[in-house]
N, C-alpha and C positions, 0 to 999 in steps of 0.2 A: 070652392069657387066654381061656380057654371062661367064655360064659355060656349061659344057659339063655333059651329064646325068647320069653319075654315079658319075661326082668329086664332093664333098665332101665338102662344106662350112660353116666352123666354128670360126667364131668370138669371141666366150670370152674362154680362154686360158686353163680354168677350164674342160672345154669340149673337149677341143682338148687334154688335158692330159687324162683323162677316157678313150681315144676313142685311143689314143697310147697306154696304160696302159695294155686296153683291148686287143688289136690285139700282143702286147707280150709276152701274160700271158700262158705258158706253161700251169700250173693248170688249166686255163679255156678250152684250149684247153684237156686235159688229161678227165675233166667234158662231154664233150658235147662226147667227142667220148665213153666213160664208158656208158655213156646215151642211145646212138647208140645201145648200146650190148643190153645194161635191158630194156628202154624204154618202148618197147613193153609188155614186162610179165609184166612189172610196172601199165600200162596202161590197159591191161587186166584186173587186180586186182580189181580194181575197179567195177568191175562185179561179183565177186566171194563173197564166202559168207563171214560174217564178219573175222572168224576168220582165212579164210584163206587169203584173202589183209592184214588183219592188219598183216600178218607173212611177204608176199610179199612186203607189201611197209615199213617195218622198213627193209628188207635184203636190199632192195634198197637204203635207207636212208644208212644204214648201211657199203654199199659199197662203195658210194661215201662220207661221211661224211667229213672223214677226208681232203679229197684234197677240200669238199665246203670250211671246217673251213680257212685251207691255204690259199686258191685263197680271201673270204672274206678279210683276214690282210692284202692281197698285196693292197686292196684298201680304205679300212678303219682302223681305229684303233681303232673305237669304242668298246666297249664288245657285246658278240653275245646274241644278245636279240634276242626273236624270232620277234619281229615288225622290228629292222633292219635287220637281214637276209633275212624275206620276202622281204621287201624293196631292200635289195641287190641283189635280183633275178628279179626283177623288172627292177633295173638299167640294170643289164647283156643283161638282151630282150631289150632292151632301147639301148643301145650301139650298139648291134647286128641289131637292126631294120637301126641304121644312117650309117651302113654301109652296109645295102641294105645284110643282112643275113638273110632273112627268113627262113628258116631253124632253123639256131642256134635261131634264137627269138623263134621261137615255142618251143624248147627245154629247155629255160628258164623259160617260161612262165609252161610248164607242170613240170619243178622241184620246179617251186612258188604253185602248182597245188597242187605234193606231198608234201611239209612241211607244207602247209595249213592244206591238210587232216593229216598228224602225228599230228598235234598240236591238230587239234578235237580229234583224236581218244586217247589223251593222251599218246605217245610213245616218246616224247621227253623228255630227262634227263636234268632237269636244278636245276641249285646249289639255295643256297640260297638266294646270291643275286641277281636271275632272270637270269643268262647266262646259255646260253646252254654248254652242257659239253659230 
């Protein structure tokens, strides 16, 4: 079978749902462009001294949380543990990457980047039964 070099070939149906799912998702879109804005001062932080990133990257955390929590349920319904969320940011650069978005995959991979570092640095709120909140 010839295809052509940007189309798209996916076979188990499971896949071609994530990859529709994805390219609909208002909230992920709403993510990458929020990203856009902070990114950089985000990205900065990480040079700065401790307590001033751990301020920068929880406003960060902070600004996009809510729309990660959202966009996360449009595609799971698991509870937000911080091992599937990381996971869930994974998938996102993962989806992004098979539609040839480098770009957006970079920018997945640097928000799996920051909840990595919140989780070292202890700034994530989680309940008792292990979900973030």
């Amino acid at each position: 079978m010839e295809q052509a070099e940007n189309d798209l070939v996916v076979f188990d149906p499971e896949v071609t749902e994530s990859i529709q799912q994805y390219k609909q998702s208002f909230t992920k879109k709403m993510i990458l462009h929020k990203w856009k804005r902070i990114g950089k001062r985000t990205r900065a932080a990480y040079q700065l001294p401790t307590a001033e990133k751990r301020r920068l990257l929880e406003d960060a955390y902070t600004d996009l949380k809510e729309l990660i929590y959202d966009s996360y349920y449009e595609d799971f319904d698991k509870e937000r543990t911080e091992v599937q969320l990381c996971g869930w940011f994974g998938h996102c650069g993962w989806v992004s990457n098979q539609l040839e978005r480098r770009p957006d995959m970079v920018s997945w991979l640097e928000l799996q980047q920051l909840f990595i570092q919140l989780e070292a640095e202890n700034l994530l709120q989680i309940d008792e039964r292990g979900c973030l909140v």
